[in-house]
C-alpha positions as CSV (number, residue, x, y, z in Angstrom):
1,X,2.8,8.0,67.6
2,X,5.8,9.2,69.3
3,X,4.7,7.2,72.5
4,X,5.4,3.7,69.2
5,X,8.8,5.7,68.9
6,X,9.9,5.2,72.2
7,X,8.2,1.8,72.6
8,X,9.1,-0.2,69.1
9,X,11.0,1.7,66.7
10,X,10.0,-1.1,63.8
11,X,6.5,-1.0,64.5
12,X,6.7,3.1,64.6
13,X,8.1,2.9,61.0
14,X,5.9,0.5,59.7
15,X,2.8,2.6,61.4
16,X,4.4,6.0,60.0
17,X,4.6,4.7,56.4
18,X,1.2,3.5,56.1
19,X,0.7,7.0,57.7
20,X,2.0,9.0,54.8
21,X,0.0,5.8,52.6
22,X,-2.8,7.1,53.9
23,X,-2.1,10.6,53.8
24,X,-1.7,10.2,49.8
25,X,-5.1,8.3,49.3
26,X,-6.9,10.7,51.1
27,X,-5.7,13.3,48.6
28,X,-5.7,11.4,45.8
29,X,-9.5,10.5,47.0
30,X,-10.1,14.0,46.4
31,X,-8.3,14.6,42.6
32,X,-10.2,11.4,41.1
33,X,-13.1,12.3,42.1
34,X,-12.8,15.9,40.8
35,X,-11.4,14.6,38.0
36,X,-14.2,12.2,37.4
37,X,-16.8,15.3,37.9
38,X,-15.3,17.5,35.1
39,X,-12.7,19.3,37.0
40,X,-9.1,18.4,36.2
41,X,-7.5,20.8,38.0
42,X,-5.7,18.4,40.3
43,X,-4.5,15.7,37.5
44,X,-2.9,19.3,36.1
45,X,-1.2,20.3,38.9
46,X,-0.1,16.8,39.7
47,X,-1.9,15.6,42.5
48,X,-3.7,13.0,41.0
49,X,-1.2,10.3,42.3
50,X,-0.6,8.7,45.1
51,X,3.4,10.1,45.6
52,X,3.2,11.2,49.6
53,X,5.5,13.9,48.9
54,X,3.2,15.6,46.3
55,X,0.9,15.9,49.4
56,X,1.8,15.8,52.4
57,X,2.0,19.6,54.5
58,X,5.2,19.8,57.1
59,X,3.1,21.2,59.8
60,X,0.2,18.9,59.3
61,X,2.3,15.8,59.5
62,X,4.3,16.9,62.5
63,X,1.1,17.6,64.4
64,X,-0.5,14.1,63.7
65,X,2.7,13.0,65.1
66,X,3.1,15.3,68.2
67,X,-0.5,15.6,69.2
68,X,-2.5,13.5,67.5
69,X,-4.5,15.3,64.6
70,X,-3.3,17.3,61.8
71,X,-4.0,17.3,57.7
72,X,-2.2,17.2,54.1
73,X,-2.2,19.6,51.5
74,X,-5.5,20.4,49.9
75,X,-5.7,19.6,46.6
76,X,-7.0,22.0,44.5
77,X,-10.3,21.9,42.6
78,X,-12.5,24.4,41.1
79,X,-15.7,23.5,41.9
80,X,-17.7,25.5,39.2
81,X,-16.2,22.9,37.0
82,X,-18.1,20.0,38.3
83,X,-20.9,18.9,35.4
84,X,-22.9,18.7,39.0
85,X,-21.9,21.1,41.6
86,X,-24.2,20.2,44.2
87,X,-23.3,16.5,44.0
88,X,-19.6,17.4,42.7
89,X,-19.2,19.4,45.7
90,X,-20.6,16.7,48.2
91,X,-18.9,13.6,46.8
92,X,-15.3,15.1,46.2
93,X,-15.3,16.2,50.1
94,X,-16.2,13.3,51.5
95,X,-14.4,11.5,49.3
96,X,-10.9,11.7,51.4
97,X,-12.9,10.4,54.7
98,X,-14.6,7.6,52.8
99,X,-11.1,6.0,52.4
100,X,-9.5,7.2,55.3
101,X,-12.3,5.2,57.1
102,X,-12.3,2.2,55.0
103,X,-8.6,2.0,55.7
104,X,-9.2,2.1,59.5
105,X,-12.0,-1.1,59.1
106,X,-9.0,-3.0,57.3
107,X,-6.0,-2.4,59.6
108,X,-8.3,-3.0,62.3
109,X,-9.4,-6.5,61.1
110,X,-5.6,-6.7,60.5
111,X,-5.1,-6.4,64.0
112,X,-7.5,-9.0,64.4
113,X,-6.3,-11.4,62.3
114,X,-2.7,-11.3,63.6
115,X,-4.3,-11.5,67.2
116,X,-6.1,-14.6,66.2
117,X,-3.1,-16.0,64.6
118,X,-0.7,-15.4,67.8
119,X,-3.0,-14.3,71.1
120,X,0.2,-14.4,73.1
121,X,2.9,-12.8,71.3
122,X,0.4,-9.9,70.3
123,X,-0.7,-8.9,73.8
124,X,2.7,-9.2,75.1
125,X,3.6,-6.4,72.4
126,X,1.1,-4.8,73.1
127,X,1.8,-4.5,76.8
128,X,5.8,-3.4,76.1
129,X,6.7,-6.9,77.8
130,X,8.3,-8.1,74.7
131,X,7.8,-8.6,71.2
132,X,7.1,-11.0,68.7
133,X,7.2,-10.4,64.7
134,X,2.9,-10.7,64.1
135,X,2.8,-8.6,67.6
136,X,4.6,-6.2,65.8
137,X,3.0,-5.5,62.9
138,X,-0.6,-5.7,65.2
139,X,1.1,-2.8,66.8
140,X,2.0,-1.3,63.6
141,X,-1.8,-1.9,61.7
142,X,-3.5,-0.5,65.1
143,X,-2.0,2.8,65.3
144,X,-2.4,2.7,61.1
145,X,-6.2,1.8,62.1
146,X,-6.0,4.9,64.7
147,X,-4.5,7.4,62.2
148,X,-6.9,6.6,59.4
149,X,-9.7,7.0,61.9
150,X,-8.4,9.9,63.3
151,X,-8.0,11.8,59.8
152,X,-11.2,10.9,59.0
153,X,-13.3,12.4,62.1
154,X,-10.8,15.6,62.0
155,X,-11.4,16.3,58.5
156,X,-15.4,15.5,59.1
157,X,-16.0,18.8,61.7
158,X,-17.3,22.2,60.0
159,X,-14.4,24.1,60.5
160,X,-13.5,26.1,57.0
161,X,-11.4,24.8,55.8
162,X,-11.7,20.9,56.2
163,X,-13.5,18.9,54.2
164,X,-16.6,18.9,56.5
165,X,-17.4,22.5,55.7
166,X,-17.5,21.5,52.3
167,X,-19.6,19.0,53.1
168,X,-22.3,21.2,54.6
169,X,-21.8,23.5,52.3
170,X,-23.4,21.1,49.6
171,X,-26.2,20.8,51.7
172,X,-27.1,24.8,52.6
173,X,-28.5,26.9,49.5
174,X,-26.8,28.4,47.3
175,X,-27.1,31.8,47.6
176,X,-24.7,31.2,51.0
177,X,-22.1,29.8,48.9
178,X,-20.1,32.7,47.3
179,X,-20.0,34.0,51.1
180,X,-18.5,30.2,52.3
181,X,-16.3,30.0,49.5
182,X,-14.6,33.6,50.9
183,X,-13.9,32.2,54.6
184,X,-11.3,29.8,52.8
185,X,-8.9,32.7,52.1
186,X,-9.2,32.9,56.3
187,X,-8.0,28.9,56.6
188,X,-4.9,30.4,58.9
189,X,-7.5,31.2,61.4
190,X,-9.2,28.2,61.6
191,X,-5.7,26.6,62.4
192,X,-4.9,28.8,64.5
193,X,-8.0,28.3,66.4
194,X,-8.0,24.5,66.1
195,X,-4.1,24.4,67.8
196,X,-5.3,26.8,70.4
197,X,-8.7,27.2,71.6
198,X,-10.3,24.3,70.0
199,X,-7.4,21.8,70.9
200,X,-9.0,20.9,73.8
201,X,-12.6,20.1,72.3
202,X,-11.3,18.5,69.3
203,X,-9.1,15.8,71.4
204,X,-12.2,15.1,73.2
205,X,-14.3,14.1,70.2
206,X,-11.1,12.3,68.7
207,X,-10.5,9.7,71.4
208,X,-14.3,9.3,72.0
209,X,-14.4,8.3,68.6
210,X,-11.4,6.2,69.2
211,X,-13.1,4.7,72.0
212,X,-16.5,3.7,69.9
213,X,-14.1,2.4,67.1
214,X,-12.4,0.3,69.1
215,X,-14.7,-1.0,71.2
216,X,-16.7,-2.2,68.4
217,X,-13.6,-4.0,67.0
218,X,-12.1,-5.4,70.3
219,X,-14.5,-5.3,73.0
């Protein structure tokens, strides 16, 4: 998103807002559906809303910025609270990348719709050779559409702890779970890993999924 800085400040504001938009419904994905399994930890401690600044992590939204991936704060639940913690466990984790996901379908038939409404004017934004005002907001609802998609395939890998360790948690029995549940207190690692090691690899499954998205939407 810095390369929208530098090419349409108006379109990189527009594209950052919807950014920390999305950032909050991911989260707030995750409270209501605890909430709605028994657990109200979240609505407690605030984070059942959809303020940006009740969730969003400094370093997580820098990174999405700088290099493409990153994450929000976690919300917290307490999972033995769930009046299903099987299903409570599987639905509130993939909660966050079920919206994340529909989000990146809608700003993408956005993009779309704008380009169906002014062919001209959008590729010329799009190509840096000028600008027009539905060009603009194209720009704006495609790197929205990339963001939303992005979140969503990050926060799907099995790294402890994103939300698709939780995911596969729910599906593994349950005498493996107190042992899962104790890898969280080593989330550090994981990030540490994911900006060094595993930068690589994960950049490599993000823009292949960017390229499958994409190319189902646009040709």
């Amino acid at each position: 998103m810095i390369a929208l800085l530098q090419q349409d400040p108006l379109a990189f504001a527009l594209a950052f807002s919807a950014l920390l938009l999305s950032l909050a419904l991911h989260e707030w994905g995750h409270a209501y559906a605890a909430c709605r399994f028994g657990d109200d930890t979240a609505r407690r401690l605030g984070r059942l809303t959809l303020n940006p600044l009740k969730h969003l992590d400094p370093l997580g939204t820098v990174l999405l910025l700088l290099v493409g991936f990153g994450w929000a704060k976690p919300v917290p639940v307490n999972p033995w609270a769930f009046r299903s913690y099987r299903l409570g466990l599987f639905v509130v984790s993939i909660a966050g990348i079920v919206i994340n996901l529909a989000l990146a379908v809608l700003f993408a038939l956005l993009v779309r719709g704008l380009f169906a409404l002014d062919p001209w004017g959008v590729a010329l934004t799009f190509r840096g050779e000028g600008q027009t005002f539905l060009g603009v907001l194209a720009l704006a609802f495609f790197f929205a559409s990339s963001v939303n998609l992005v979140l969503a395939v990050f926060n799907l890998l099995p790294i402890p702890p994103l939300d698709g360790s939780k995911i596969l948690q729910s599906l593994l029995p349950l005498s493996w779970h107190p042992f899962l549940w104790r890898l969280e207190q080593y989330a550090w690692l994981s990030f540490l890993l994911i900006l060094t090691v595993l930068r690589g690899p994960i950049q490599e499954v993000l823009r292949f999924a960017r390229r499958v998205f994409f190319g189902f939407f646009f040709g």
